[in-house]
MARZAKOL-500796 format. One record per residue (C-alpha): residue in one letter; x negated, y negated, z. Coordinates in steps of 0.25 Angstrom, whole numbers, plus 5000, padded with zeros to 4 digits. Each point is the difference from the previous one (the first is absolute). Example, Ala and Ser with C-alpha at 12.3 -4.5 7.8 and 13.67 -1.06 7.14 Angstrom:
<nodes>
a495150185031
s499449864998
</nodes>
This chain:
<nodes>
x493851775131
x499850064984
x500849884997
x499049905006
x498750094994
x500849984987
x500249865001
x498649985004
x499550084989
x500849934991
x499749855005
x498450045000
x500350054984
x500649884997
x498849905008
x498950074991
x500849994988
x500249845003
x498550005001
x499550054989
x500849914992
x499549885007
x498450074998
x500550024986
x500549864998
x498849955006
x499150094992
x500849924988
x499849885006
x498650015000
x499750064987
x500849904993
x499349875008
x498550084996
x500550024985
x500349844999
x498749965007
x499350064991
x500849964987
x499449865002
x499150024989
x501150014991
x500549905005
x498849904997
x499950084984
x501749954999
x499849865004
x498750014992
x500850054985
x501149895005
x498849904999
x499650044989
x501350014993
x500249855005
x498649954992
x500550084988
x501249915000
x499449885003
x498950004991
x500950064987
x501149855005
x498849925001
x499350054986
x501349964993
x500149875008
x501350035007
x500449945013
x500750085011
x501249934998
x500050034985
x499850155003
x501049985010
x501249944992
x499750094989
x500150115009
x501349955008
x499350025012
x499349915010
x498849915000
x499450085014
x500650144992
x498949964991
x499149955012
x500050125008
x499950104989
x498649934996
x499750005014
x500150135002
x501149995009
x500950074992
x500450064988
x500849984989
x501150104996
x499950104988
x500949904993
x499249865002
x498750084999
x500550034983
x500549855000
x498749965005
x499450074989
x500749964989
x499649885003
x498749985003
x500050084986
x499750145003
x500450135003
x500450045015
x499050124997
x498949894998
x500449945011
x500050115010
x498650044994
x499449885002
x500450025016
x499350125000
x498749934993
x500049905010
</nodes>
């Protein structure tokens, strides 16, 4: 008989404890699906400083009246590397972003200022 109150306490100890991790978990769950819905407006000002940064590229390649492919073999990288960076789809590393500057003939500091300009 104590053994069977025993084991019954015991299974009912261990029954809450597995749910309150799964409330906590969902708890969890929930928070982190609330914080990414309203992250979207950083979101929107990312994509919007990645366009940006792709019209700073594009405007300082076509001033010095360089095609993509120019930039590209200068580079060592690909023609759509170059496309996508203008487009805003994606960014060029810390390394091509120097080599870019060098040669559209500035600084990478000017070049990064003129992103935030823009």
């Amino acid at each position: 008989m104590q053994m069977t109150l025993i084991m019954f306490i015991f299974g009912s100890v261990i029954w809450i404890i597995i749910t309150a991790a799964v409330v906590y978990l969902f708890v969890l769950i929930v928070r982190a699906l609330k914080k990414y819905i309203n992250s979207q407006d950083i979101r929107k000002e990312k994509v919007e400083t990645r366009k940006s940064l792709g019209e700073v590229l594009k405007k300082y390649r076509t001033d010095n009246k360089m095609t993509q492919e120019f930039v590209a073999e200068s580079l060592g990288v690909s023609r759509q590397a170059v496309s996508k960076w203008e487009q805003g789809i994606s960014e060029p590393s810390t390394s091509n972003m120097i080599a870019l500057a060098k040669l559209y003939g500035i600084t990478p500091e000017e070049l990064l200022k003129n992103v935030k300009n823009i």
